[in-house]
N, C-alpha and C positions, 0 to 999 in steps of 0.2 A: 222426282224427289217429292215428299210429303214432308206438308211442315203442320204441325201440332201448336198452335197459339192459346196461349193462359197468361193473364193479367193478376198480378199477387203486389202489393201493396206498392201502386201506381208502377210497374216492374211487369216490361213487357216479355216472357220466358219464351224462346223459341226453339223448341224441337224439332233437329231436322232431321230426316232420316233416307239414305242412299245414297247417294254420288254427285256431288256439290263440285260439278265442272262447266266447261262452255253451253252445255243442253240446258242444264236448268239456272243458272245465275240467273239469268236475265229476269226468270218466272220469280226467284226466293227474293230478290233484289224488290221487284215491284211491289210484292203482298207483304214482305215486310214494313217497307216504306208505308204502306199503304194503312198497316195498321198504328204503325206511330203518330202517321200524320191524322187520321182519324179516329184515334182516343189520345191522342196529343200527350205521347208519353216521351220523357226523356230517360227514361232508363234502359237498356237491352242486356237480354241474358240469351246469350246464346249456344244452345245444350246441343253437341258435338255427339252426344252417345249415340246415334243411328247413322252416323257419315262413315259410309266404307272407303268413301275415296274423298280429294280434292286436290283440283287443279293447282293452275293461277287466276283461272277466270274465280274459283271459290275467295281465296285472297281478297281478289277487286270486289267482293260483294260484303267481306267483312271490312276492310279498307273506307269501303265506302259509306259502311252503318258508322263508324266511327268515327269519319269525315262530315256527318250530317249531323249527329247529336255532340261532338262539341262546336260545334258552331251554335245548339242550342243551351249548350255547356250544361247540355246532358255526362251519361257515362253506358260504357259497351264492356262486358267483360263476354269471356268463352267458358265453358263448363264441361267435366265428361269427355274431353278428347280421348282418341284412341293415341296407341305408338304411331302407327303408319300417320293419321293426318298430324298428331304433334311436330313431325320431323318435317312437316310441309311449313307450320308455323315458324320451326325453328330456324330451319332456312331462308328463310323468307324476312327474317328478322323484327317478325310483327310481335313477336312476345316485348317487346321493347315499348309498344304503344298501349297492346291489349292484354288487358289484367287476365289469369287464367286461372281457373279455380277448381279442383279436385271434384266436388260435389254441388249440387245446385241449391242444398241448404248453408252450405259458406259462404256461396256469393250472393246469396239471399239477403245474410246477414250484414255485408261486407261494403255493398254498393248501394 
């Protein structure tokens, strides 16, 4: 998986791109942490238009950005999802915690 990091007004944007399951969680999980905790950002936007698949292990690594920034009572939204990974979300019942947003200029504005 390749992930694409840009910082836009203290708004950490993460573009991911390939198949967000058990192989790479672990790799997306670290370097995203890794960039929050090292520009000490509370905001995540996390841009779906390059994910051809995703697990559950994908799930526990959004789960878990969301789990860490409101503890700092940050905010995590998704952007650009496909059909296929939507129906992962939906089933999964995580549209209930994380905001989801059409294009990365709405939730630009929005979060």
């Amino acid at each position: 998986m390749y992930l694409k990091f840009d910082v836009e007004n203290d708004k950490l944007i993460v573009a991911l791109m390939g198949e967000l399951d058990h192989h790479s969680a672990e790799e997306v999980r670290n370097r995203i942490d890794d960039r929050l905790d090292r520009d000490n950002i509370n905001k995540l936007i996390m841009n779906f238009s390059g994910v051809t698949f995703m697990d559950s292990s994908g799930i526990g690594v959004v789960i878990g950005r969301y789990k860490k920034l409101n503890s700092r009572h940050g905010d995590i939204c998704v952007v650009e999802i496909n059909d296929r990974v939507k129906k992962v979300f939906e089933l999964s019942g995580m549209f209930k915690i994380i905001k989801c947003f059409d294009t990365l200029e709405e939730a630009l504005s929005i979060i």
